[in-house]
N, C-alpha and C positions, 0 to 999 in steps of 0.2 A: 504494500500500500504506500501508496506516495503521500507525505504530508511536510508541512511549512513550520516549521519551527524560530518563531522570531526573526531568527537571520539565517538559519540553516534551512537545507531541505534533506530529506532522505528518502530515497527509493531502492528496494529490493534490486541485488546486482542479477538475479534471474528476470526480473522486468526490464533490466537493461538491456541484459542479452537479447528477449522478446522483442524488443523495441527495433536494436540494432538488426534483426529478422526481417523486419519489415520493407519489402522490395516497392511499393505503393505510392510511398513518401517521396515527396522532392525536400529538395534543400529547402527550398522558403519554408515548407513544410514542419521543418526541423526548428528553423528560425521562433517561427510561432511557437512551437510546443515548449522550447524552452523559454521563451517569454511567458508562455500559460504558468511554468512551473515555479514562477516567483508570484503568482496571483490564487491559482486556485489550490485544490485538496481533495484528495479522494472519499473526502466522510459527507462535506456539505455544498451543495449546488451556489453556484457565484453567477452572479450577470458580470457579462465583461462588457466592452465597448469595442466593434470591431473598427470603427472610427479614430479613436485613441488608439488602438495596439497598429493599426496602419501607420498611425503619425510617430508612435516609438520608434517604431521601425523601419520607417523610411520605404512603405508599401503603399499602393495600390490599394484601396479599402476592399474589391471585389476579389483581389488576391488571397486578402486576409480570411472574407469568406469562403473561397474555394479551400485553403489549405484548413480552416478549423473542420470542413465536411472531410474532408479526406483522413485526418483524426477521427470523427466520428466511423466514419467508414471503417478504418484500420481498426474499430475499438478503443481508442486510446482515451477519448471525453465521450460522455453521456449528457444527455440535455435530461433534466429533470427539472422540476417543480417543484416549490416546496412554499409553505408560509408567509417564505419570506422575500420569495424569488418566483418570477414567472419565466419560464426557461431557461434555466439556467444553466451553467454548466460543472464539469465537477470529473477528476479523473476515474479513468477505470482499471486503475494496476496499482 
């Protein structure tokens, strides 16, 4: 399980191998997911801003959307819902 610890993050070195598996992904691809991995967490669903994470990153905002589906595709984020959050997102390793 991936999660955010103040300034740290930790993810299972078997998620990483899985990850590194993954033939689907482009680089932008990669870009975003570890941008995701200073924002989100695998326990509770987050809205991000696919506007902002374009303008972090010196993207394309319709790029940003293609590469967060291609995560969801790969499995890697889930869109969930929750009280607090209407679509949110949130990892799945």
């Amino acid at each position: 399980m991936y999660l955010i610890h103040k300034t740290k993050a930790s993810v299972e070195v078997e998620s990483l191998k899985q990850i590194s598996q993954i033939t689907t992904l482009k680089a932008r691809d990669y870009r975003v997911l570890f941008h995701l991995m200073g924002h989100l967490d695998g326990r509770t669903a987050k809205s991000i801003s696919y506007k902002k994470i374009a303008k972090q990153l010196d993207l394309d905002k319709d790029d940003v959307i293609k590469s967060i589906g291609r995560l969801i595709d790969a499995e890697l984020i889930v869109v969930e819902s929750n009280e607090h959050v209407k679509d949110g997102f949130r990892f799945n390793f």
